[in-house]
N, C-alpha and C positions, 0 to 999 in steps of 0.2 A: 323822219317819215314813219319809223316803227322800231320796234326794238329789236335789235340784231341779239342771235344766240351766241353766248360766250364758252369755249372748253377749255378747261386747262386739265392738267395733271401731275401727278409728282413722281417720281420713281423712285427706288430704293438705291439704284445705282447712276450713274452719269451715262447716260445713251451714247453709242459712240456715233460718228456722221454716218456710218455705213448703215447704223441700227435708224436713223433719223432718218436716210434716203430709203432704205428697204420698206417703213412704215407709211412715208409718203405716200410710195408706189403701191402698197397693197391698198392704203383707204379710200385713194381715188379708183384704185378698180372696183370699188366694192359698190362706192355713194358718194360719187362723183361732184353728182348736181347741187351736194350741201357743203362742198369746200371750194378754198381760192387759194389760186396758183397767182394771183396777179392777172391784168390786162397785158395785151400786145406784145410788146418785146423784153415788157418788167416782168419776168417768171421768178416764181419764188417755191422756197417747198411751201405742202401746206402743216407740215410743224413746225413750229419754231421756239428756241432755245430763249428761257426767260433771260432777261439781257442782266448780266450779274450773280447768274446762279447756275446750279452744276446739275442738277436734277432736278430741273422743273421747267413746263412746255407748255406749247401754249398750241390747241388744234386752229388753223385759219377757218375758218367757217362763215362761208357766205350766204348764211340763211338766217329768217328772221326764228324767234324765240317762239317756243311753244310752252306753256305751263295755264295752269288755271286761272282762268277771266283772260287770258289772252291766247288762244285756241288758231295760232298759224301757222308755225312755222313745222317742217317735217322730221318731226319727234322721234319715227320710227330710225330715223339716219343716223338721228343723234343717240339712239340707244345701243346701232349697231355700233359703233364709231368707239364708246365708251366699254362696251362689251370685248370688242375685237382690241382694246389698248389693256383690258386687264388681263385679257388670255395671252398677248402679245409681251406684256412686263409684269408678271405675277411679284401682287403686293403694291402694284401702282395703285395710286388713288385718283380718282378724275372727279370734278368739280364743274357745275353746268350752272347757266344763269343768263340772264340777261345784261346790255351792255349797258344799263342804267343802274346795276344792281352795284352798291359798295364792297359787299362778301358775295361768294360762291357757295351754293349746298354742295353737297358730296353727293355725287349720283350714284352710288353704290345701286345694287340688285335689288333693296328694297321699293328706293324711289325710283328706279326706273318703273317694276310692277307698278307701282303706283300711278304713275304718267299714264304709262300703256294702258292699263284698266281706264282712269280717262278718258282717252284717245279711242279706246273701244267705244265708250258708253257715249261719246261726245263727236268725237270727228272736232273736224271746223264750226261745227253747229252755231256755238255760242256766238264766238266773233263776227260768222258771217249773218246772222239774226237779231245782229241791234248791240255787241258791244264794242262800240264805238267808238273810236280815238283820237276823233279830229271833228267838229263841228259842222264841217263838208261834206265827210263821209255819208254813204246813204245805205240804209237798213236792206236797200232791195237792192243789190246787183243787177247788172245784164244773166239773162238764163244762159249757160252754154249750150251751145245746139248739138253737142255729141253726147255730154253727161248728162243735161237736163235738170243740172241744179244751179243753185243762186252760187256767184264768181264770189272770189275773194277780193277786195279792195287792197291796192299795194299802192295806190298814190292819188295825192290831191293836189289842189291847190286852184283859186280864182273860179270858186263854185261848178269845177270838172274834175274828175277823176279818171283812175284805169283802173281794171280788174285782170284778176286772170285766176279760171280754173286751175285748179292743186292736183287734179288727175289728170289732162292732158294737154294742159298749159295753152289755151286756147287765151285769145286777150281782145280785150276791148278797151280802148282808149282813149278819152275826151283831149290826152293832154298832147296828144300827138296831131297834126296839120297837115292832110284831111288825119279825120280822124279814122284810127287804126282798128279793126276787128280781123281776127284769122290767127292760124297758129303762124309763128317766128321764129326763128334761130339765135333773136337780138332780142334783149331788153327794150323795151320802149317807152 
C-alpha cells in the first residue's frame, strides 16, 4: 500500500534491557502516534535488539516514509526519534529509509536539516498534488472540513479509495460499508 519508514541504529556499547525498556518508555511519551507496541494482547517494546548482534536496534515504527518525491509520512517524529537516540547513546549512529530500500542513509544532523528544510518548503504538497503511486489513486482528495485542504490518500483498491488528513486525522473512506467520513479512534 505505501512504503513504511525504516529506523535503525548502532551503539557503541550493548544496551542493557533496563536501557531498552527506559527508551521505550521515554519515545512513546514523546511520538507516540509513529511507533508500534503490537495490536491487542501481542505487546512488544518499540525497540528491538537486531536478532544476532550486540549493538544494533531496530526502532518499531508504524508510519509510512517521508523523503523526497514521496512527501508522507511524519518526518518531524522521525527527526525527533533519531535526535532524542543520539543525545540518549552519545556516538550512536541511526540510519533512516524506506522499507523497500536494500541500505539505510545515516541520518546524522546534516540530513535531518536537509529533510526538515524540505518539509518546510514542501509539507505533503507534492504527494498530495499528483505524485501518485497507484493507478487508482486520485490527484484531488475529499477537502477536510476543519483544515480545508486536499486529504492524504492511504488506501486503494477496486476504483475506491480512503484519505485522511495529517493534522487532525479526519477520514474519508470508499473502502469502508457504508462508506465512512468523520474523525475515529480505529483505522478503517
Amino acid at each position: 500500500m505505501g512504503i513504511d519508514a525504516v529506523m535503525k541504529f548502532v551503539t557503541i556499547n550493548e544496551l542493557t534491557d533496563d536501557e531498552i525498556r527506559m527508551t521505550h518508555y521515554n519515545l512513546l511519551s514523546i511520538c507516540h502516534s509513529s511507533l508500534s507496541i503490537g495490536y491487542g494482547k501481542e505487546r512488544e517494546l518499540c525497540i528491538s535488539r537486531k536478532d544476532g548482534c550486540t549493538n544494533q536496534y531496530e526502532v518499531n515504527l508504524m508510519s509510512i516514509y517521508y523523503g523526497p518525491r514521496y512527501e508522507r509520512g511524519p518526518i518531524m517524529d522521525f527527526i525527533l526519534i533519531a535526535e532524542f537516540l543520539e543525545f540518549t547513546f552519545p556516538g550512536c549512529i541511526v540510519y533512516y529509509g524506506g522499507d523497500c530500500d536494500e541500505s539505510y542513509e545515516v541520518f546524522n544532523s546534516y540530513k535531518r536539516e536537509e529533510l526538515k528544510l524540505h518539509y518546510f518548503i514542501n509539507a505533503h504538497r507534492p504527494y498530495n498534488q499528483g505524485g501518485l503511486s497507484s493507478p487508482t489513486e486520485r490527484a484531488n482528495g475529499p477537502i477536510c472540513p476543519l483544515c480545508k485542504v486536499t486529504t492524504n490518500q492511504y488506501g486503494w483498491g477496486e476504483g475506491k479509495g480512503a484519505w485522511s488528513c495529517l493534522a487532525c486525522g479526519w477520514n474519508y473512506s470508499e473502502l469502508a460499508d457504508p462508506i465512512f467520513q468523520g474523525w475515529s479512534d480505529k483505522f478503517v
